[in-house]
C-alpha positions as CSV (number, residue, x, y, z in Angstrom):
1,X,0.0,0.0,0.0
2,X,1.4,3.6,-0.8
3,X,0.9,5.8,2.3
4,X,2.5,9.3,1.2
5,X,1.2,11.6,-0.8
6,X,4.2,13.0,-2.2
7,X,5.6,10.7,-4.8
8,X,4.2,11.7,-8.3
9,X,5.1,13.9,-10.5
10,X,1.5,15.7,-11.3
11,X,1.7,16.1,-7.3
12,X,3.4,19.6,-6.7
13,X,5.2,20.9,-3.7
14,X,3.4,23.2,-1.8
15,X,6.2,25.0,0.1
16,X,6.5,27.6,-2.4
17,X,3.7,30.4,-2.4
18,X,3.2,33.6,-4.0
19,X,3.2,35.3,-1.4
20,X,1.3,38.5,-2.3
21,X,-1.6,36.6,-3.7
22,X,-1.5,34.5,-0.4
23,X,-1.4,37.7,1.9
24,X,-4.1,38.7,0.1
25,X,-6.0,35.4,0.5
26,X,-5.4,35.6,4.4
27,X,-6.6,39.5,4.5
28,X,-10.0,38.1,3.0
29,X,-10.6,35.0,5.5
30,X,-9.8,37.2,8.6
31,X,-12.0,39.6,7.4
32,X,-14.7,36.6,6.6
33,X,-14.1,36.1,10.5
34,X,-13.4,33.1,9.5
35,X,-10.2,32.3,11.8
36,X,-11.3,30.9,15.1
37,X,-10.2,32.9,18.1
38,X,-7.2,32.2,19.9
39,X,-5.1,31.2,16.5
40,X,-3.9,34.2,15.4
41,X,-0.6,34.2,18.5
42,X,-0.5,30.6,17.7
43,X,1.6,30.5,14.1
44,X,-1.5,29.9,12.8
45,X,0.3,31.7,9.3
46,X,3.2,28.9,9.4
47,X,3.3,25.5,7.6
48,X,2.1,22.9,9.9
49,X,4.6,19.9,10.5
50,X,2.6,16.3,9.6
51,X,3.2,12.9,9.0
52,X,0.6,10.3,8.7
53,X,-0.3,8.2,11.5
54,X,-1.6,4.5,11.0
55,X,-3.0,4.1,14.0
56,X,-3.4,6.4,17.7
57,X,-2.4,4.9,20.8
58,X,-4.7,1.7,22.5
59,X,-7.1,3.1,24.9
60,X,-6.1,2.2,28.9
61,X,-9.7,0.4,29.0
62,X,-13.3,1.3,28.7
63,X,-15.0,4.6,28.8
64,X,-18.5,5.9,29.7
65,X,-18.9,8.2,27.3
66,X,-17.6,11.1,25.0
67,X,-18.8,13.5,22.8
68,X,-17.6,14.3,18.7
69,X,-18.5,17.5,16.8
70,X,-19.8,17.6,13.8
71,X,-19.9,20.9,11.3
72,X,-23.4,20.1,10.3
73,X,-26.4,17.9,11.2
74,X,-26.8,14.6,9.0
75,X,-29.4,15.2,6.3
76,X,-30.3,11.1,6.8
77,X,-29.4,8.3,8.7
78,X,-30.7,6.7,5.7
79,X,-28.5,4.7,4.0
80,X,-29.8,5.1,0.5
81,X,-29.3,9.0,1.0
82,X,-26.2,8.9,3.2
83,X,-23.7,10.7,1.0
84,X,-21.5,13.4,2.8
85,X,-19.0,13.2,6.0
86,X,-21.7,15.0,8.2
87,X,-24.4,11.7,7.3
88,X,-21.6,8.7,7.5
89,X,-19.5,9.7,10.1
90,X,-22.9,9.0,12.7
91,X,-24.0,6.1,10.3
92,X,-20.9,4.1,10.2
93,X,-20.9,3.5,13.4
94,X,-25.0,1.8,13.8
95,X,-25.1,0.9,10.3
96,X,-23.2,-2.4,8.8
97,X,-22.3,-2.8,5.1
98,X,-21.7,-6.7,3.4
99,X,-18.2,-6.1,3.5
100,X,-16.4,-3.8,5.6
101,X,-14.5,-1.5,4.6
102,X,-11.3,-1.5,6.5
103,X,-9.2,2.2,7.8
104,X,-6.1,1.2,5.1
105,X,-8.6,0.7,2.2
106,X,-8.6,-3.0,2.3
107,X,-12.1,-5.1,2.1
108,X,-13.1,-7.5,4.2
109,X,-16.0,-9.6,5.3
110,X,-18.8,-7.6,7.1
111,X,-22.4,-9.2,7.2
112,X,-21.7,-11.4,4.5
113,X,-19.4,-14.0,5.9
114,X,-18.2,-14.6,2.2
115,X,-19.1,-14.2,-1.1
116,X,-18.5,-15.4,-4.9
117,X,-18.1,-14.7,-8.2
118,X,-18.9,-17.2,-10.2
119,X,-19.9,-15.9,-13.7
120,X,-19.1,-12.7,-15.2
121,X,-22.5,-11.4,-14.5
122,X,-22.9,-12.7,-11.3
123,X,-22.0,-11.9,-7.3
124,X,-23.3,-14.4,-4.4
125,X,-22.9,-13.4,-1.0
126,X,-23.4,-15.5,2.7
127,X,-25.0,-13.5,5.0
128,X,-23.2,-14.2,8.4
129,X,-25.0,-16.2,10.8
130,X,-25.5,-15.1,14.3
131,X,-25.9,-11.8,13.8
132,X,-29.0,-9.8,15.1
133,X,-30.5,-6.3,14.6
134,X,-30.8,-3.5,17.7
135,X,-33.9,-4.3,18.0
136,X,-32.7,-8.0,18.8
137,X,-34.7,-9.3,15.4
138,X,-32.1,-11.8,13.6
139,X,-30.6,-11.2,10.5
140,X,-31.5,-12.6,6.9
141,X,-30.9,-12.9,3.6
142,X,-34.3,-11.3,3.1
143,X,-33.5,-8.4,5.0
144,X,-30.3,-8.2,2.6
145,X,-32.2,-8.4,-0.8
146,X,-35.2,-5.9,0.9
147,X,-32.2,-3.4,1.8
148,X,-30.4,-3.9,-1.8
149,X,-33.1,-3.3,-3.7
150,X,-34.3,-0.1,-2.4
151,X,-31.2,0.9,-4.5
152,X,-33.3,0.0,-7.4
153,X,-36.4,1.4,-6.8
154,X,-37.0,4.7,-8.5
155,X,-39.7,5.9,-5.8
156,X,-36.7,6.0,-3.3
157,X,-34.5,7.8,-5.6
158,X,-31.2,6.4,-4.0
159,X,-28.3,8.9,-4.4
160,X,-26.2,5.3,-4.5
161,X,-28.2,3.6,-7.9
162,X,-25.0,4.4,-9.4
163,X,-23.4,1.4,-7.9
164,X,-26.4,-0.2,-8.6
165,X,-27.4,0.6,-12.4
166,X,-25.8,-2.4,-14.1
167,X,-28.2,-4.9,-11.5
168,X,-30.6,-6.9,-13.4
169,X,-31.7,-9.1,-10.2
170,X,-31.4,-9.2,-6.5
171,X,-32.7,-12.7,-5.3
172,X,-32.4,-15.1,-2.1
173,X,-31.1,-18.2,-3.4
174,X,-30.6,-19.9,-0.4
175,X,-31.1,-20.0,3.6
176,X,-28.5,-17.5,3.4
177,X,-27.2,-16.8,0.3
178,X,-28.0,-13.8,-2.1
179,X,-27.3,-13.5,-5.8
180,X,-26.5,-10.8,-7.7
181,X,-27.2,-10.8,-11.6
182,X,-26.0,-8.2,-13.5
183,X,-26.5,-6.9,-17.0
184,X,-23.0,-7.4,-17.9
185,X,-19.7,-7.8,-16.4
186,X,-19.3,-5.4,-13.2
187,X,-15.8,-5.0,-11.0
188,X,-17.4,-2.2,-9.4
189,X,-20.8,-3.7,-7.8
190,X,-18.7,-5.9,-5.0
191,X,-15.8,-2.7,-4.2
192,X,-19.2,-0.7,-3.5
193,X,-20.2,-2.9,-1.1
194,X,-18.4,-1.8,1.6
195,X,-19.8,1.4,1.4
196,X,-23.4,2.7,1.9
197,X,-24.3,1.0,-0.8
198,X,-23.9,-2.3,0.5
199,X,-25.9,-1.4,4.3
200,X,-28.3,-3.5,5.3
201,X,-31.2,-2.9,7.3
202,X,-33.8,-5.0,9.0
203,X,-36.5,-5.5,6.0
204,X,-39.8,-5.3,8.6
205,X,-38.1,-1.8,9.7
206,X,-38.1,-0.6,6.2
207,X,-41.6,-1.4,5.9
208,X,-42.6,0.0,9.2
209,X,-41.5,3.3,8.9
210,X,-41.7,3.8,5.7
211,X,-41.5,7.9,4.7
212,X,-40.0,8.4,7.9
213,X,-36.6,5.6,8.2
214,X,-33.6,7.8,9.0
215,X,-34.7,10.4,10.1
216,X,-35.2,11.9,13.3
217,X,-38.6,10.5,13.7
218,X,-38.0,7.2,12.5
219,X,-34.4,6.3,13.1
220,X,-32.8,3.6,11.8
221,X,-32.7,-0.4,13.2
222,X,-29.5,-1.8,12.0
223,X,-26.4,-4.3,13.6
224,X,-23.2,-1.7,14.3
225,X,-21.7,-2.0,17.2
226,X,-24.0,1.0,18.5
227,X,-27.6,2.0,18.1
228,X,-29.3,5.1,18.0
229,X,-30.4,6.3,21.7
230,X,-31.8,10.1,20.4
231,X,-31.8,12.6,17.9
232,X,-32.4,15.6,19.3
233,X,-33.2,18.0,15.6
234,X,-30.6,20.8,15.6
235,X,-28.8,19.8,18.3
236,X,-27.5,16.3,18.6
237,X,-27.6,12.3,18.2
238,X,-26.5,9.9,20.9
239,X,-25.8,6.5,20.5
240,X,-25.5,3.8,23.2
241,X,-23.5,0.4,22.7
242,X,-25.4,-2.7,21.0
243,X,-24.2,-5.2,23.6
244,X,-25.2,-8.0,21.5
245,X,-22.6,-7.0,19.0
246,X,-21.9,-10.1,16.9
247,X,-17.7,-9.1,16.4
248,X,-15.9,-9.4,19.4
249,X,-12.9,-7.9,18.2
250,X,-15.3,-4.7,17.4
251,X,-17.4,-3.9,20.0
252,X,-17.4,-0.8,21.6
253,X,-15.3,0.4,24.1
254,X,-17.9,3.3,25.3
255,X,-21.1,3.1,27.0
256,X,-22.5,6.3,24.9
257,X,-21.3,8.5,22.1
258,X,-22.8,12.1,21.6
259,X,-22.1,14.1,17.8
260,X,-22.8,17.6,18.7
261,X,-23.8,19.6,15.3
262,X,-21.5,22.9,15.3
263,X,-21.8,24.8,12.3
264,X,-19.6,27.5,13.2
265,X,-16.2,26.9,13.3
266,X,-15.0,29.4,15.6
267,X,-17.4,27.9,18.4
268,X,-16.3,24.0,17.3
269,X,-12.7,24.9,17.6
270,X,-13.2,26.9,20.8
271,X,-14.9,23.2,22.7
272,X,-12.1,21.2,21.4
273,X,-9.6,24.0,23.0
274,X,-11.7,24.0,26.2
275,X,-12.6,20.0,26.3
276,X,-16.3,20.5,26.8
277,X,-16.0,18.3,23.4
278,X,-13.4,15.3,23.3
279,X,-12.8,15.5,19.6
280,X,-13.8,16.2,15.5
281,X,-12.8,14.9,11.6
282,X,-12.1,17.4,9.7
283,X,-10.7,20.1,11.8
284,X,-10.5,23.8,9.8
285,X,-7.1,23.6,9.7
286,X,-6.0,27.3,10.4
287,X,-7.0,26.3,14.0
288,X,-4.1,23.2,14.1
289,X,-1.6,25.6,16.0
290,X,-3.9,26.1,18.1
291,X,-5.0,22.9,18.8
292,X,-1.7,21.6,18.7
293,X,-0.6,24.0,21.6
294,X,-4.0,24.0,23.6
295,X,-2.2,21.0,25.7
296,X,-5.7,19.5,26.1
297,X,-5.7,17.0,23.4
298,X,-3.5,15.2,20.0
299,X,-4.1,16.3,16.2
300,X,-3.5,13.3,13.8
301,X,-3.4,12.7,10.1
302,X,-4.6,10.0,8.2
303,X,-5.0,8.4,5.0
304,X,-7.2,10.2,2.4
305,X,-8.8,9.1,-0.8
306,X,-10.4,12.6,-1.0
307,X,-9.1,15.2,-3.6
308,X,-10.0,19.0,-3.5
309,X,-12.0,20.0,-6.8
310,X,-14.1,23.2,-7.9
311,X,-17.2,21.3,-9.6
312,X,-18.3,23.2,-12.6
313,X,-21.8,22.7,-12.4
314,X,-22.8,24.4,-15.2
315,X,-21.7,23.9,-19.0
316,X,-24.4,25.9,-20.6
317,X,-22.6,28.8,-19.4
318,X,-19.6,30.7,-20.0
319,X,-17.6,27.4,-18.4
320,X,-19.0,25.1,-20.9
321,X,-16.3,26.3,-23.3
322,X,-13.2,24.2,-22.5
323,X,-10.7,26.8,-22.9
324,X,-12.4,29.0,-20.2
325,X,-12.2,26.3,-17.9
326,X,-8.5,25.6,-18.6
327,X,-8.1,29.5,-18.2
328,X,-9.5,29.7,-15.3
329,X,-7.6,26.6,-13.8
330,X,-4.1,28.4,-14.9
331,X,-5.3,31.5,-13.0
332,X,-5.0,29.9,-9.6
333,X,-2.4,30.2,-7.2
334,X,-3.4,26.6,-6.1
335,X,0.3,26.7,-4.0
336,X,-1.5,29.8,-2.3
337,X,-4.1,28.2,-1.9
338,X,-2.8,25.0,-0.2
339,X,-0.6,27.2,2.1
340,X,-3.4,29.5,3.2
341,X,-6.3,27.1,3.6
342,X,-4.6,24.3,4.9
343,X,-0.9,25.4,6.1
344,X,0.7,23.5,4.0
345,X,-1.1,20.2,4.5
346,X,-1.0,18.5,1.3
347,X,-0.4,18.7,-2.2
348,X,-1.2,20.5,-5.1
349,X,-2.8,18.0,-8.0
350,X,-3.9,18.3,-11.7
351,X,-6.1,15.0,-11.2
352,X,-9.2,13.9,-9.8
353,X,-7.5,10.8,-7.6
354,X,-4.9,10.3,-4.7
355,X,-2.9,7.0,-5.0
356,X,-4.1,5.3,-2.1
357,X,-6.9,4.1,-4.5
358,X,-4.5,2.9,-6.8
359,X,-3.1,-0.2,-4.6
360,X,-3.6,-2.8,-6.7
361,X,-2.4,-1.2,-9.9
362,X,0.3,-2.3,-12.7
363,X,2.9,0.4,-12.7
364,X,2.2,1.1,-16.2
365,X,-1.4,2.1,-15.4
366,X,-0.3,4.3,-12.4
367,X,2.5,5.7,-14.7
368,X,-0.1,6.5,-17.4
369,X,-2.6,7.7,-14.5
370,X,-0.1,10.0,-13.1
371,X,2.8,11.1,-15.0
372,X,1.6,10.9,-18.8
373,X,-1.5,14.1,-18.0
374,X,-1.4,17.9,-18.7
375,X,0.0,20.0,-16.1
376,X,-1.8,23.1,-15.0
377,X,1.0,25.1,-13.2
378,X,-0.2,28.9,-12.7
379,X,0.1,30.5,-15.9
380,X,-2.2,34.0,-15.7
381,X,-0.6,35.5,-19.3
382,X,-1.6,31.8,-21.1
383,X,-5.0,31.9,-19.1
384,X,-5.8,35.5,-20.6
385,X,-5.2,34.4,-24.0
386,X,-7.5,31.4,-23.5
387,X,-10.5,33.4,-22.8
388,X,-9.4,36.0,-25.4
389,X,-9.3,33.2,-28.2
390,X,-12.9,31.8,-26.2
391,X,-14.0,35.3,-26.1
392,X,-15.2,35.4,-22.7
393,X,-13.8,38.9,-21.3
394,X,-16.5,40.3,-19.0
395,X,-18.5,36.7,-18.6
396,X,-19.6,36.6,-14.8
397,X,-19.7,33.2,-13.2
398,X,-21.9,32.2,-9.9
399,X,-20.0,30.8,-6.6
400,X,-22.2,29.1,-4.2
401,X,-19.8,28.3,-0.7
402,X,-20.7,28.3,2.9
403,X,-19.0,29.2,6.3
404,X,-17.6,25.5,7.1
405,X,-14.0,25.9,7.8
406,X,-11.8,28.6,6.3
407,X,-10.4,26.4,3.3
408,X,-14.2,27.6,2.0
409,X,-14.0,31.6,2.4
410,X,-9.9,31.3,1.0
411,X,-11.0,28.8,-2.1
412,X,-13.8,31.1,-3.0
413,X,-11.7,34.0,-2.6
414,X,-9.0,32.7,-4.8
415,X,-11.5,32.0,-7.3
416,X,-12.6,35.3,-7.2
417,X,-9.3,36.7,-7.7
418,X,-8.2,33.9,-10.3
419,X,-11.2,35.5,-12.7
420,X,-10.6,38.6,-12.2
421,X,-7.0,38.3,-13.5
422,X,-8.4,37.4,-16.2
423,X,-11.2,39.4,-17.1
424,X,-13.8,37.2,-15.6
425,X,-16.1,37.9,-12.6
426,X,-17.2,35.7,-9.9
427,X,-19.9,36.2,-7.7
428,X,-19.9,34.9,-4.6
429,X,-23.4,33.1,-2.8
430,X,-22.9,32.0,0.9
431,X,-25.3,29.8,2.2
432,X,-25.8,27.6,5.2
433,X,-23.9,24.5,5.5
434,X,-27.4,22.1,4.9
435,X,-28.2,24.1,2.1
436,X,-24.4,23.8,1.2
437,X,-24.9,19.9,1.0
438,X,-28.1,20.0,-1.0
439,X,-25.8,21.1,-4.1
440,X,-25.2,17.5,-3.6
441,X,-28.5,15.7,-3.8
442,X,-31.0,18.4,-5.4
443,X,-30.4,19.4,-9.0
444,X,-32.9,22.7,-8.9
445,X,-29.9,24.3,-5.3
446,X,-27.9,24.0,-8.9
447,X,-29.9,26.2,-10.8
448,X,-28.2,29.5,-11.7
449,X,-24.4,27.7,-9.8
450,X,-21.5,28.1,-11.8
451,X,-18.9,26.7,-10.1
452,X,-18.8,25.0,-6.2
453,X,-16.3,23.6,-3.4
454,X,-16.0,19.9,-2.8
455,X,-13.5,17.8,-1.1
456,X,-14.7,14.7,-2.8
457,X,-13.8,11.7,-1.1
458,X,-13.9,7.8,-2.5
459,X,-15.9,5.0,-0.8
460,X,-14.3,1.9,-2.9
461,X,-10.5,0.9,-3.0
462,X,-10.6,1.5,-6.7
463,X,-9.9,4.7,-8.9
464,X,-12.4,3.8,-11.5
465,X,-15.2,4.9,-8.6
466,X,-14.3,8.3,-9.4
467,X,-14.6,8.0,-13.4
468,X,-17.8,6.0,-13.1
469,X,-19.7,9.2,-11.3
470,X,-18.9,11.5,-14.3
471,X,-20.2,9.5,-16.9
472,X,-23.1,11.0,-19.1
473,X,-26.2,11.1,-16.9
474,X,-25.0,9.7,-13.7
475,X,-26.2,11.2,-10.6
476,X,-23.3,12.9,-9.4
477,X,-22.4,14.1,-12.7
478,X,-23.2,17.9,-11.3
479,X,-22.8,20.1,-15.0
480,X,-23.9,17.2,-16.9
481,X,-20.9,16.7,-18.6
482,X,-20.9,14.1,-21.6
483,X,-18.2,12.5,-23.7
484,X,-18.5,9.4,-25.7
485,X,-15.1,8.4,-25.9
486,X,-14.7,8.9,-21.9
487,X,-18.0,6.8,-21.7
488,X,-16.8,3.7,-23.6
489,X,-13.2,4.2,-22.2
490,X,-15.4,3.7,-18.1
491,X,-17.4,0.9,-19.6
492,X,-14.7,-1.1,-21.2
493,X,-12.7,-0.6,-17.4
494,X,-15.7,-1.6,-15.2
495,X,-16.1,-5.0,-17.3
496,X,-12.6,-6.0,-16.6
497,X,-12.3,-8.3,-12.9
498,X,-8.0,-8.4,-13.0
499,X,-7.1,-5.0,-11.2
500,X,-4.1,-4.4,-12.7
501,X,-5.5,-4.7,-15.8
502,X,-8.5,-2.6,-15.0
503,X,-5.8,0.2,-13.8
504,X,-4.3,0.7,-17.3
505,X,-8.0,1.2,-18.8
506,X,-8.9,3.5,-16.1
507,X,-5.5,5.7,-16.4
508,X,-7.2,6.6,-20.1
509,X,-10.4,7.9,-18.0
510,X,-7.9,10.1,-15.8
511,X,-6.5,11.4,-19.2
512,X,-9.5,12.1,-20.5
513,X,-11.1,14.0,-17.7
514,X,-7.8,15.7,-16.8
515,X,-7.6,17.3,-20.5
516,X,-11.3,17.8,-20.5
517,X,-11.9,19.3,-16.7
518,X,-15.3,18.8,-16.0
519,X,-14.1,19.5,-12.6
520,X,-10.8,21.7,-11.4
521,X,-8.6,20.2,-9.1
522,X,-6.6,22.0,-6.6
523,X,-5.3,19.7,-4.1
524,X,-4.8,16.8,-1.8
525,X,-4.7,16.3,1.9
526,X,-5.1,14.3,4.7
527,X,-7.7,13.3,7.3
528,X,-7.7,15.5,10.1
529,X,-8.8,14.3,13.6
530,X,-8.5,15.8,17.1
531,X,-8.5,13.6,20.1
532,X,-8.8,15.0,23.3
533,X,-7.1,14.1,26.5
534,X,-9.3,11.6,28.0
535,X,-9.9,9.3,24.9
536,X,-7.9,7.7,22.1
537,X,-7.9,3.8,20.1
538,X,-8.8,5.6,16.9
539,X,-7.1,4.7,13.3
540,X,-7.0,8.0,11.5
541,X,-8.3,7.5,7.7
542,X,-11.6,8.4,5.5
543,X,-12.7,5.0,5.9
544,X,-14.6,6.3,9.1
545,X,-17.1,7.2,6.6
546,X,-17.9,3.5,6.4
547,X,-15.8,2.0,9.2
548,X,-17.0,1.4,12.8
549,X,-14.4,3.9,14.3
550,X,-16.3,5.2,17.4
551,X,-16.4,1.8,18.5
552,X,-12.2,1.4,19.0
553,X,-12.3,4.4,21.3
554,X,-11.6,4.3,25.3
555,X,-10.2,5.7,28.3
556,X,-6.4,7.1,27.5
């Protein structure tokens, strides 16, 4: 497994940034009042020091409780619309998946004990015996196929049918066996099971609750190693632990878990100084020094498969011309950007992918994926030709961010002065942080949205995940971008099982959609994670979008 991000040519070193455009970057975020207080005698301006860390230290024994922030309230605890950190950070933890999806990106066996692949078409999995849902119910291969095929049922409108739209049949063949037909040869369907995708819930809850499963009125009934206790609307949800946990080696190490939703940052960063919070993913990351001096608690970073990109969510507009994307692209002091959003934490990237979802690849296909792409190093004189020859002077573009963490107010900012350069104009559209995630899920928050922030993360130990989502018409295909050749290039990929071979095919979907740029990337960078004094056990990685994490953490 490759664990640094710092070995690849189209990966940039940060360290150094233009520093007049970065001044002016930091002038605008303090003036946002975006900096939390406290930072600003703490060398808050400096690069931050990091490494990546595997694993934290094992907890001294059990806990009774302790309490995580969150920068915004899940939208669902239902599966079939779990789809950002704020919804699968809480669901991971009450919520189990066929196969588990392990902190270094490895699969293994969740609540199937096993499973086959016998023809090209098919998947057969064995649910695990013994295992029962919170509300002590056992579980099925009924329940399986019930939770499965939700995925499939237009009515529910699953923001995962991706995964699922090459599924011809979902059928119990067996006492405990489920088979999987598909319309054609699929590597992806069993790499998405680890995921939401793949969670299965008791089938008589699904039908008992009906309109109202996941959320706060209905809740969910699943077999994590915790189940939900409360969701208190606005303010919090508390789980307890499920001490009829069917994995040993899992079960939790805390009586009771509290996620406190914190939209602002200054008051999230302000609990984790004073501990009336024990800890948080994805800290804003001008408050590190801070944190790091506060002396009440460890921050830790961990493996990432997420990648920094402006989505242009709009092509009918002035960014549907290629060249003005590329333009705009070359305006940006991404460097800058880097250093002033996140200190320094990370690297600079002209694709859509980190390495760490490249394990399994030939080195040809990394090579290709990698090395053998167009480089978009800050260029503002080549960037006003562009729009000259695309005759875009003057066009005005639409920025929709919201007041998360600072790497928002300083991307949008950059933006803003990227265009301008240029002879474009942004304007900027803050919103709340819910109505920041509904970009996500509801194409009319689009309407009228040139260009948004996302730090888009990957739920399968496979590049190719990434491709398969900007294919013509897929869901999170945001500015309905379309190209034939990229198409066939992500169908001929998905059909192939062998993933070295697979890799080479999907490096020519990288090419594609790094000379195309249907989305902008700026960067990559680590999980974050604070731990406070009393608690610790943790393994610091993206997988605790999927991964039981809560449930390793105890006394320190």
């Amino acid at each position: 497994m490759n664990r640094t991000l710092r070995s690849r040519s189209s990966v940039r070193s940060t360290r150094r940034t233009g520093a007049g455009v970065l001044a002016g970057i930091l002038a605008v975020a303090a003036l946002a009042g975006c900096a939390p207080a406290g930072t600003a005698d703490s060398g808050a301006d400096d690069p931050i020091d990091w490494e990546l860390t595997e694993t934290t230290a094992e907890p001294s024994g059990d806990i009774d409780s302790f309490t995580f922030a969150s920068y915004a309230e899940p939208n669902s605890l239902d599966y079939a619309y779990a789809f950002d950190y704020a919804d699968n950070s809480v669901l991971a933890n009450v919520c189990e998946s066929l196969l588990r999806l392990n902190p270094d990106f490895s699969l293994s066996p969740g609540l199937a004990e096993s499973f086959e692949h016998p023809t090209p078409d098919t998947w057969v999995y064995t649910i695990r015996e013994g295992v029962t849902f919170h509300d002590g119910t056992p579980l099925t291969a009924a329940d399986a196929v019930a939770s499965m095929s939700r995925h499939l049922d237009p009515e529910v409108g699953s923001f995962w049918f991706s995964v699922y739209q090459n599924v011809a049949s979902i059928e119990q063949t067996g006492d405990r066996q489920v088979t999987v037909t598909m319309n054609g040869p699929d590597s992806q369907f069993n790499l998405g099971m680890g995921g939401a995708a793949g969670v299965i819930e008791s089938a008589a809850t699904l039908a008992d609750k009906g309109a109202d499963y996941g959320n706060s009125t209905g809740g969910v009934n699943c077999t994590g190693p915790f189940e939900l206790a409360a969701w208190e609307s606005g303010e919090s949800i508390t789980l307890t632990r499920f001490d009829d946990y069917w994995d040993d080696e899992l079960k939790a190490r805390s009586g009771e878990v509290e996620f406190v939703f914190m939209t602002d940052p200054t008051a999230r960063i302000n609990a984790l100084k004073s501990g009336s919070v024990d800890g948080s993913w994805m800290l804003p990351m001008e408050a590190v020094p801070a944190l790091q001096s506060s002396g009440k608690g460890d921050v830790v970073f961990g493996l990432n498969t997420a990648v920094g990109n402006l989505v242009v969510s709009d092509l009918e507009g002035p960014l549907g011309d290629l060249r003005v994307r590329k333009a705009l692209l070359l305006a940006l002091d991404r460097d800058g950007i880097l250093q002033a959003a996140y200190r320094g934490v990370g690297e600079t990237t002209d694709v859509m992918t980190t390495e760490s979802v490249w394990q399994e690849a030939s080195d040809a296909g990394r090579g290709a994926a990698f090395d053998d792409v167009s480089h978009y190093d800050q260029n503002v004189e080549e960037a006003k030709k562009l729009i000259a020859e695309a005759g875009a002077e003057g066009a005005e573009l639409t920025y929709v961010t919201a007041p998360i963490s600072n790497d928002f107010a300083v991307i949008s900012q950059a933006t803003v002065a990227a265009a301008q350069s240029i002879g474009l104009k942004v304007n900027v559209e803050t919103v709340t942080p819910n109505a920041y995630t509904a970009l996500f899920s509801d194409p009319s928050a689009r309407e009228g949205v040139d260009l948004f922030y996302t730090s888009w993360y990957l739920s399968s130990p496979d590049a190719l995940e990434m491709y398969s989502v900007l294919r013509t018409g897929d869901f999170s295909n945001y500015g309905g971008w379309s190209n034939p050749e990229f198409d066939a290039v992500v169908a001929e990929a998905t059909a192939i099982d062998d993933p070295a071979a697979r890799s080479e095919v999907t490096a020519k979907a990288q090419q594609i959609a790094n000379a195309e740029l249907p989305w902008l990337p700026l960067y990559q960078a680590p999980v974050s994670l604070y731990l406070g004094e009393r608690i610790t056990g943790v393994q610091p990685s993206v997988a605790f979008m999927y991964y039981p994490w809560a449930a390793t953490i105890g006394a320190r």
